[in-house]
SEDO-636207 format. One record per residue (C-alpha): x, y, z; residue number from 0; residue in one letter. Coordinates in steps of 0.001 Angstrom, whole numbers, plus 500000, padded with zeros to 6 digits. Layout:
N
> X,Y,Z,NUM,A .
...
//
This chain:
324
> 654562,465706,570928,0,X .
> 658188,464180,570720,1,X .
> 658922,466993,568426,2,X .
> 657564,469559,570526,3,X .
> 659467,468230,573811,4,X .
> 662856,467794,571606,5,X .
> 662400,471001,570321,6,X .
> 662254,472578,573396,7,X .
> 665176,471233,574661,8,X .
> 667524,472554,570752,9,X .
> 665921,476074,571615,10,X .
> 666772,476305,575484,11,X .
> 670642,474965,574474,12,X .
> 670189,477281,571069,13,X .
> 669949,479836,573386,14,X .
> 673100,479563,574839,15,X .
> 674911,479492,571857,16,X .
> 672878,482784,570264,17,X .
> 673674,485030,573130,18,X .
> 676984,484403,573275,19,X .
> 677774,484875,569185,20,X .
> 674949,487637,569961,21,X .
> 677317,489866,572076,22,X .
> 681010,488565,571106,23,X .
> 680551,487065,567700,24,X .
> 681856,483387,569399,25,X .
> 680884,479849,568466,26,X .
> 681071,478477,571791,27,X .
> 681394,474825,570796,28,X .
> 682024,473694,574577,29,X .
> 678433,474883,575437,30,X .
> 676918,471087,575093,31,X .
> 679662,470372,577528,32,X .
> 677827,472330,579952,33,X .
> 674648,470637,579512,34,X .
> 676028,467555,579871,35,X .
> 678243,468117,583297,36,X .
> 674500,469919,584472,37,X .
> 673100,466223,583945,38,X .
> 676142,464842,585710,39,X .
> 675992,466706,588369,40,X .
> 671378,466379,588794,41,X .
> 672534,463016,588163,42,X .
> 674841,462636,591348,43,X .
> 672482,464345,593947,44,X .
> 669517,462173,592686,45,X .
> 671517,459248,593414,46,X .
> 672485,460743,596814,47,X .
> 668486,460755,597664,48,X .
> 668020,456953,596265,49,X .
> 666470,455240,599128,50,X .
> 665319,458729,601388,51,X .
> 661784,459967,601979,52,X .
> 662199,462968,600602,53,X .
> 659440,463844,597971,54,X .
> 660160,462674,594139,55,X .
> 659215,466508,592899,56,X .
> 661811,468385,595166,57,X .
> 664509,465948,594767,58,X .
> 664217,467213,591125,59,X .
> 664250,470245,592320,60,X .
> 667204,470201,594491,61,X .
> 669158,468669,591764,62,X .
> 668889,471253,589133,63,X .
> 669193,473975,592049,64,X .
> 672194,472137,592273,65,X .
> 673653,472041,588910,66,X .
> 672532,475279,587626,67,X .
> 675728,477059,590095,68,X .
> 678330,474588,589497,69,X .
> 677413,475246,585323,70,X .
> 677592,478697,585806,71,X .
> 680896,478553,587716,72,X .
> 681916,476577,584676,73,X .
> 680616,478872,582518,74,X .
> 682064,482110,584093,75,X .
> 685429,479832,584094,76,X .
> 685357,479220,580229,77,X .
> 685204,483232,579496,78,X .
> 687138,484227,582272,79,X .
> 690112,481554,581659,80,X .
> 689995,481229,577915,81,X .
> 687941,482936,576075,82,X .
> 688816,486766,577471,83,X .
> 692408,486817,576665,84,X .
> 691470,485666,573320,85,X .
> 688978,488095,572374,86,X .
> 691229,489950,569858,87,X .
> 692894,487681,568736,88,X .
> 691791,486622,565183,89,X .
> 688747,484821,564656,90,X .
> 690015,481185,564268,91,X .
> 691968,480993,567615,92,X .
> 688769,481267,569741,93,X .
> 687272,478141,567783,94,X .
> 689513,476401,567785,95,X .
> 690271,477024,571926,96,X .
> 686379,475995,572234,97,X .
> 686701,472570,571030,98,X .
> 689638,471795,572998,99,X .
> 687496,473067,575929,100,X .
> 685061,470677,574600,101,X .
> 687097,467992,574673,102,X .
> 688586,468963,578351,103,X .
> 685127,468653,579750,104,X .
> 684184,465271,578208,105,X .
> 687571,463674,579569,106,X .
> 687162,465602,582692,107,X .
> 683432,464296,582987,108,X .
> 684742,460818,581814,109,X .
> 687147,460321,585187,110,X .
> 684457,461967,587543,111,X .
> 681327,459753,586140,112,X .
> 683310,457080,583945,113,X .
> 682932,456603,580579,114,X .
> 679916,454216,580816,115,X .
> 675838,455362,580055,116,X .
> 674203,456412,584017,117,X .
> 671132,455030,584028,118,X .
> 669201,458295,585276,119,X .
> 667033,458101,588593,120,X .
> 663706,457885,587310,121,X .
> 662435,459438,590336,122,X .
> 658849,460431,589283,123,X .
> 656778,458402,587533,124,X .
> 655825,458857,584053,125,X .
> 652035,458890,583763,126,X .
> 650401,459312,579617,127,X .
> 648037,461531,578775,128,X .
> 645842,460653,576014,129,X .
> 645401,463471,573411,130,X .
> 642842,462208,570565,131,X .
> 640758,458743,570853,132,X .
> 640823,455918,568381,133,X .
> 642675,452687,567593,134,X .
> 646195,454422,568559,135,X .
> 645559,457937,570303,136,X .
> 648632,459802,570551,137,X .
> 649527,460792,573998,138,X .
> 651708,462846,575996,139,X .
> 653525,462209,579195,140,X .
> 653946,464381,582731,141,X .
> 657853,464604,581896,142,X .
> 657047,465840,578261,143,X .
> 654385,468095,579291,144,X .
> 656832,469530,582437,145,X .
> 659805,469885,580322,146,X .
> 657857,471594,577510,147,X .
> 656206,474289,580189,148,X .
> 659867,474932,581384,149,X .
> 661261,475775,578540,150,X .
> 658799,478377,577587,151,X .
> 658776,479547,581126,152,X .
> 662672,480169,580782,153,X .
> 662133,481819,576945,154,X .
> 659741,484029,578336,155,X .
> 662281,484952,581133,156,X .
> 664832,485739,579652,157,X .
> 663191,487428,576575,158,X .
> 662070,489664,579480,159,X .
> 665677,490064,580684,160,X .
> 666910,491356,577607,161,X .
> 664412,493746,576509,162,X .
> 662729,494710,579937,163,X .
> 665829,495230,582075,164,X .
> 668787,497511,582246,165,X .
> 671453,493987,582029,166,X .
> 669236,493416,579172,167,X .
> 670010,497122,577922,168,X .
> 673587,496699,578818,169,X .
> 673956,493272,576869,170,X .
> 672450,494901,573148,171,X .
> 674328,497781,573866,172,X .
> 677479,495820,573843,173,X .
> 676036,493447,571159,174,X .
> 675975,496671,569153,175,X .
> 679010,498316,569606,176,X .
> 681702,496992,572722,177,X .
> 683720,500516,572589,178,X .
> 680785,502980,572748,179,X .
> 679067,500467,575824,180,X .
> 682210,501306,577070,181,X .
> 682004,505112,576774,182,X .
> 678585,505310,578077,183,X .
> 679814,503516,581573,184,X .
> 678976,499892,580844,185,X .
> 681842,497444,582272,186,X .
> 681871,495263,579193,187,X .
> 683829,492492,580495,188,X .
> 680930,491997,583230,189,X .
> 678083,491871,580843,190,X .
> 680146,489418,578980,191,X .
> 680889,487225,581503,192,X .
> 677146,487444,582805,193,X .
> 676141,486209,579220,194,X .
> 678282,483270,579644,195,X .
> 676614,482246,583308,196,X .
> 673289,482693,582298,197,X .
> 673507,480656,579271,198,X .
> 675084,478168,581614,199,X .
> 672604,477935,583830,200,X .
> 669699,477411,580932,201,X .
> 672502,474569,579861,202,X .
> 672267,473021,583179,203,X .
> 668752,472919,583292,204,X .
> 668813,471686,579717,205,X .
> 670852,469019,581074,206,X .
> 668513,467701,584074,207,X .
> 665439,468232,581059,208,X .
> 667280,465690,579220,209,X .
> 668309,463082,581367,210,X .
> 664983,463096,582658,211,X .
> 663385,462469,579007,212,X .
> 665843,460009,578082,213,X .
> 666440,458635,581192,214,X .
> 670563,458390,580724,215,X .
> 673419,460261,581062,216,X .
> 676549,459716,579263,217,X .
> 679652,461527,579279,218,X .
> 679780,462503,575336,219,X .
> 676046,463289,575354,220,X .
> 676399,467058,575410,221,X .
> 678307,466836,571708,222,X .
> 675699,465877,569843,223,X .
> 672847,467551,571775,224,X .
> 675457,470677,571024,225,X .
> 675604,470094,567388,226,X .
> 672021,469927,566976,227,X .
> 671011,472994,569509,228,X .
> 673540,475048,566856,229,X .
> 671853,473662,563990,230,X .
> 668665,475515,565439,231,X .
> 670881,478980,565761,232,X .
> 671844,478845,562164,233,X .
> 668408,477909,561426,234,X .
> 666676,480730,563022,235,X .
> 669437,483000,563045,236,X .
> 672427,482996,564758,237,X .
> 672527,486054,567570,238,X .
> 668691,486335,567549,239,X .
> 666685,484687,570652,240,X .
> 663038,484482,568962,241,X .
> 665104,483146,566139,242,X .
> 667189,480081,568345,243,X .
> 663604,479578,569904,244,X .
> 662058,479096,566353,245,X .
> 664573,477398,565166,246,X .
> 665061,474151,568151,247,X .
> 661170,473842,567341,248,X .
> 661413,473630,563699,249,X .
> 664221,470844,564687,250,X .
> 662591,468952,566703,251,X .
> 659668,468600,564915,252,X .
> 661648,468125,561610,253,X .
> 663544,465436,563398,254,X .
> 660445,463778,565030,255,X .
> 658329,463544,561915,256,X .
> 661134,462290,559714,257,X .
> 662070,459398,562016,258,X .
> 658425,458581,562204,259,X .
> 657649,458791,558474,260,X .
> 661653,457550,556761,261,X .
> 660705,454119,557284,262,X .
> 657295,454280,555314,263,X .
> 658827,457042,553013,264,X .
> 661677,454566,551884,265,X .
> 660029,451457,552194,266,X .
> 661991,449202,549508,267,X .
> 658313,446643,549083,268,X .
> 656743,449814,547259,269,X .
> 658848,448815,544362,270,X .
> 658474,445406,544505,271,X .
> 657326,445344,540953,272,X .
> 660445,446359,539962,273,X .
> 662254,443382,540843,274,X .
> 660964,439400,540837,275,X .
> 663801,438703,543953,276,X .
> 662537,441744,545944,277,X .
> 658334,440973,544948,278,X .
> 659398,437269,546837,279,X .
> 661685,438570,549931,280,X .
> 658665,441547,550340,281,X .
> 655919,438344,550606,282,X .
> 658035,437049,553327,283,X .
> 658255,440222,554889,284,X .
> 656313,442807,553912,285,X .
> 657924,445816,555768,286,X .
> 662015,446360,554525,287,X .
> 662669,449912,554962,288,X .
> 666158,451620,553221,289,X .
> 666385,453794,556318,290,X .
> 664852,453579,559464,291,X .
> 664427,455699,562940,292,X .
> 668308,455777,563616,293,X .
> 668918,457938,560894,294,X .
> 666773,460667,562696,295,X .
> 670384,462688,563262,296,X .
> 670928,463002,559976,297,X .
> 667874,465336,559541,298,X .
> 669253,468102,561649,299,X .
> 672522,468402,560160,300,X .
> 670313,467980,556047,301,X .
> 668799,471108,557394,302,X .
> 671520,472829,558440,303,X .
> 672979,472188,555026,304,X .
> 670258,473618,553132,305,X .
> 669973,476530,555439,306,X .
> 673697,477823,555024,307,X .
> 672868,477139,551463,308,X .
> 669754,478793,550501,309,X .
> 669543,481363,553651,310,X .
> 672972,481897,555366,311,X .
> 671247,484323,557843,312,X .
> 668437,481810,558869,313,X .
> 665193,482407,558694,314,X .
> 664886,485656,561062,315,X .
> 668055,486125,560726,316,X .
> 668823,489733,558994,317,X .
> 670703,489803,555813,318,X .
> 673746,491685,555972,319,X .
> 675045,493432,552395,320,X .
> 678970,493655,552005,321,X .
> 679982,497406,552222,322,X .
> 683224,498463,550419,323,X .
//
């Protein structure tokens, strides 16, 4: 279940990060940066209702309706301001321009919200769902069960966006070939720019999903969160959605079921045969791990290793041959 709700949060930010390479062949590495200032800003109206009567659901809701404008303002900013002029230019300017943005937005974020964690408003209560019965059942909570059920609502949507309506026509068109959208009477630059604010505004939803779940909000919590939602691109394919979707849950539940199991996995007191010293200190205590639950980051970035290794394309990704 932790997998499952992580998951869904790497393929809703994945998302973000696929359309845009999807239509202008762009990393955007400030895209976590978005998330986070969504949380920020959910963060700051929930803490304007502290102590009101208003209901704990549609505070919630009022927050992300909230930060889902003020992302994609940001978002319609970033291509509008930076990204446009550059789009030409040669491939490394862009990405490099993107981290800079990303580091903008953290400092920015930083004097609006200080550099110190927020606890988040814990506005409605979490309530555990037992799923099987036994000595320890495994259970599921409202927020895990809510934030899962959003995120596929919002896949759905905007699979049905691209393939159902005629932005979604316009967008592959110009995915496929920017000067013949531009013969047939599609204004490229506004199909661009759309891209950009509706991947925002999944970001900023993103955002509220997570400070929800984790219940803080820090200003550098978007970078890693970003790092991780493009290790699900690569893995399902950078530029395809089903792949970004498939790849955030593969990631999730990769990184779930390794911090679960690395402790047992690499527990040192299985080889206490091996060593007198080690047979005495496991006695003592029983339970001495080489690696334990914090090393569950470094799953996501093994399997983006092995990905760009073995399949560069990802996994639905579509191999491209070199032509001379």
């Amino acid at each position: 279940m932790n997998g499952l709700t992580l998951g869904s949060v790497y393929a809703v930010v994945a998302l973000g990060y696929t359309m845009v390479y999807g239509i202008i062949q762009l990393i955007n590495f400030a895209h976590g940066e978005v998330v986070m200032i969504g949380a920020m800003v959910a963060y700051t109206v929930l803490t304007l209702f502290a102590g009101t009567a208003v209901p704990p659901v549609l505070q919630v809701i009022v927050a992300t309706l909230a930060a889902i404008p003020v992302c994609m303002l940001i978002g319609y900013a970033l291509e509008r301001v930076a990204y446009r002029p550059l789009r030409r230019a040669p491939r490394l300017a862009p990405l490099i321009t993107a981290i800079g943005l990303s580091i903008i937005l953290q400092h920015l974020a930083m004097l609006i919200w200080s550099r110190n964690p927020l606890p988040y408003p814990q506005v409605v209560p979490t309530v555990s769902y037992a799923i099987t019965s036994g000595a320890s059942p495994a259970t599921i909570t409202n927020v895990q069960i809510v934030i899962i059920l959003m995120s596929a609502a919002m896949m759905a949507g905007l699979l049905l966006l691209v393939y159902r309506t005629k932005l979604g026509v316009a967008m592959r068109a110009v995915s496929q070939n920017q000067a013949v959208a531009g013969l047939m009477g599609i204004n490229i630059n506004t199909v661009i720019s759309l891209t950009f604010v509706i991947g925002a505004g999944l970001g900023a939803m993103a955002g509220v999903m997570v400070g929800s779940y984790y219940g803080v909000a820090h200003y550098q919590m978007g970078f890693l969160l970003g790092l991780k939602a493009f290790s699900a691109a690569v893995l399902g394919g950078i530029g395809n959605l089903a792949g970004a979707m498939l790849g955030g849950l593969l990631l999730g539940v990769i990184e779930a079921m390794g911090a679960g199991y690395v402790g047992d996995l690499t527990n040192l007191c299985q080889l206490s045969s091996w060593s007198d010293a080690l047979a005495q200190r496991c006695h003592a205590e029983p339970y001495l791990p080489l690696f334990g639950s914090n090393y569950q980051d470094v799953f996501a970035f093994m399997v983006l290793i092995a990905v760009l290794i073995f399949r560069p394309s990802g996994l639905l990704g579509e191999r491209v041959s070199d032509r001379a």
